[in-house]
N, C-alpha and C positions, 0 to 999 in steps of 0.2 A: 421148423420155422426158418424162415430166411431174412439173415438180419445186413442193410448195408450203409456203409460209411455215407457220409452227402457231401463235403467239400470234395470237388473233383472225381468223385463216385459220381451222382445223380446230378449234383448244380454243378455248372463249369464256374468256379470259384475264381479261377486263375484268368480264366478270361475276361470274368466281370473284374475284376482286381483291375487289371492291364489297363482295361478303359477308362477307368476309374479315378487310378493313380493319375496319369497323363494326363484327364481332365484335371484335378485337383494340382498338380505340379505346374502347370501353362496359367493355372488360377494367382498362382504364388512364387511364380519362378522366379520374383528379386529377392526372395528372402529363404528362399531353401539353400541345403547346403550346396556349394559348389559338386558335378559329377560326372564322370565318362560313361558315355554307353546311353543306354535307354533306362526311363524312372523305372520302372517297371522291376527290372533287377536290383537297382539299389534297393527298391521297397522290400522286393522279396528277400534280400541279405537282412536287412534288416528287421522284419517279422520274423523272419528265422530264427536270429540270434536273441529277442526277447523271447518269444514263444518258448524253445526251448528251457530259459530261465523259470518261466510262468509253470511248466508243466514239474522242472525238478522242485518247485516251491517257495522261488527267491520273489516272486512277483506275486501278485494278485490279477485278475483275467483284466482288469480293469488300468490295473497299477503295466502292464505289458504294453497295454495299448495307448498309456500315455508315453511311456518310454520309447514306444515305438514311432511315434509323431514328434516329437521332442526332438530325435534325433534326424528327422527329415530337417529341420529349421538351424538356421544359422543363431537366430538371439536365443539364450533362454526360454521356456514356457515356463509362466505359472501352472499351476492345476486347472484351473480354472481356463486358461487358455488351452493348454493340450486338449481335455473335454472338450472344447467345443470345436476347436479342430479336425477333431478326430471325429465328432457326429456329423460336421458337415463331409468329410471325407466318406463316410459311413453312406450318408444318403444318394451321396452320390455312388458308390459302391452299389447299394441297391435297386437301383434306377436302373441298372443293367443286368440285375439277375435273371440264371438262364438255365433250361435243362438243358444237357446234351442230346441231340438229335435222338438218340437211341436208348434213350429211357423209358420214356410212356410206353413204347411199344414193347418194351421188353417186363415193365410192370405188367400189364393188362393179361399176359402170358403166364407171369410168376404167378399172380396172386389167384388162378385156378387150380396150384399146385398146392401151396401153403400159404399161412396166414407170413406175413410181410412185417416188419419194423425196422427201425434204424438205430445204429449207435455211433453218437458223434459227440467229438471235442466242442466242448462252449457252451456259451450259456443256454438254458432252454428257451427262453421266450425269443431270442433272436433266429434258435434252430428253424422250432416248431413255423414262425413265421414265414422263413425259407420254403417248408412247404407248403403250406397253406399261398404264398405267393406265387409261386411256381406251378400250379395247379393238381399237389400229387399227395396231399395231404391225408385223404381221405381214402389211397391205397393202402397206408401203415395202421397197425392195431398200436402201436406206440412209438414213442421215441425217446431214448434213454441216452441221456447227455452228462458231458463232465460234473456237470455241477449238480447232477439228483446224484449222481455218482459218488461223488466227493473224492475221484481219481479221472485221469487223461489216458486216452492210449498213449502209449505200448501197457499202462499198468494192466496188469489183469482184472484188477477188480473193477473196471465199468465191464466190462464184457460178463465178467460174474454176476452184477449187478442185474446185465439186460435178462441175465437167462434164466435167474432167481426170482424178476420181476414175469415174464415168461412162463414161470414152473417148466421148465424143459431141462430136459441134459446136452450137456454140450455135443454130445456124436450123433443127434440130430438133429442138428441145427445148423445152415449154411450161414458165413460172413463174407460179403465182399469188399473188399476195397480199394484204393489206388496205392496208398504207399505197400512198398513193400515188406517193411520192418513193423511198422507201428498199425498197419491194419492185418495184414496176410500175414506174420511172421506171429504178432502180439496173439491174435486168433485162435492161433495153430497150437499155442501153447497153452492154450486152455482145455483144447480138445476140438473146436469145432472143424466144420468142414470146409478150410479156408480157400477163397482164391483171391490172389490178386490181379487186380483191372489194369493191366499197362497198356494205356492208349497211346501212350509214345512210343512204343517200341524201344522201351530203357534197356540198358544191357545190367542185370542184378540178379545173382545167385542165390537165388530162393527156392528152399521144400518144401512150396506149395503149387498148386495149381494156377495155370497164368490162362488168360484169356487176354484178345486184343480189343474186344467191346462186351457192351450188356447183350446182344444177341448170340455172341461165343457163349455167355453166361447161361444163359436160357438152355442153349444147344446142351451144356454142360451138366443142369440140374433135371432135364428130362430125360439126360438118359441114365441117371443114374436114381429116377424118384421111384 
């Protein structure tokens, strides 16, 4: 089976983000916090720094995302305010999701090889949604998320989770993903056949398999199926 990460794997997350952010920031610019540089990066330091919290256990996926809007804003939010901030933020998030160029045609390829699923950080009904809007839903036999999980990558047990749910063993089973620790690194340590996606050309010392797109990837599992 071939299982793959979706944020920055299959959706460009970072891109829909970028636009997103910028719109919402230009929506509210008198009252976010004073900042140098482009939103874009303040946002990402600050997803960063909750998310990580969310994943050690100090937040709730929910409780992260108020935290994280909270801290865009100069006055206090209520609850109540962060929530709806953060939905309008959300929607417009959404308004821009996008596959990378070289997905569909790299799915269409895989799934005559093996059967397809995903395993990703978040809620399900907001994942699941992701594909089903992005038009590729209906490639994957499932999608195995933090929250059926009741762990985040790097933990091993959603990857355990996918392959239990699966009936498969891990060394035949291919993972891909973008990051390199917490998709390709977390993976590897399970057993499966890991590779990581660096579309950037990051410079990261990893012992797994790198590829620079989903067509490297393809090139990758045919020659070795």
């Amino acid at each position: 089976m071939i299982f793959f990460d979706l944020d920055n794997t299959l959706l460009d997350h970072d891109g829909a983000e970028q636009d997103a952010i910028r719109s919402f920031v230009a929506r509210y610019r008198a009252d976010v916090v004073p900042f140098q540089g482009k939103p874009e990066g303040v946002w990402r330091e600050i997803t960063d720094r909750h998310r990580a919290r969310w994943r050690a256990g100090e937040l709730t996926f929910e409780g992260q995302r108020r935290a994280r809007i909270s801290e865009l804003f100069e006055r206090p939010l209520t609850v109540a305010e962060a929530d709806q901030l953060f939905a309008e933020f959300y929607a417009i998030y959404r308004q821009h999701w996008r596959l990378f160029p070289d997905v569909k045609p790299a799915l269409v390829q895989l799934r005559e090889l093996s059967p397809l699923a995903v395993i990703s950080n978040g809620l399900s009904r907001q994942q699941q949604t992701k594909l089903v809007e992005t038009g590729i839903a209906d490639y994957f036999s499932f999608i195995m998320t933090s929250e059926q999980a009741g762990a985040a990558k790097p933990d091993p047990r959603i990857f355990q989770a996918a392959l239990k749910f699966a009936d498969k063993s891990a060394d035949e089973c291919w993972y891909i993903g973008n990051h390199p620790l917490n998709d390709a690194q977390a993976a590897q340590q399970v057993g499966m056949k890991t590779v990581w996606l660096n579309r950037r050309g990051l410079r990261e010392n990893v012992h797994t398999r790198v590829v620079r797109s989903m067509a490297g990837f393809v090139d990758l599992v045919k020659i070795q199926h």
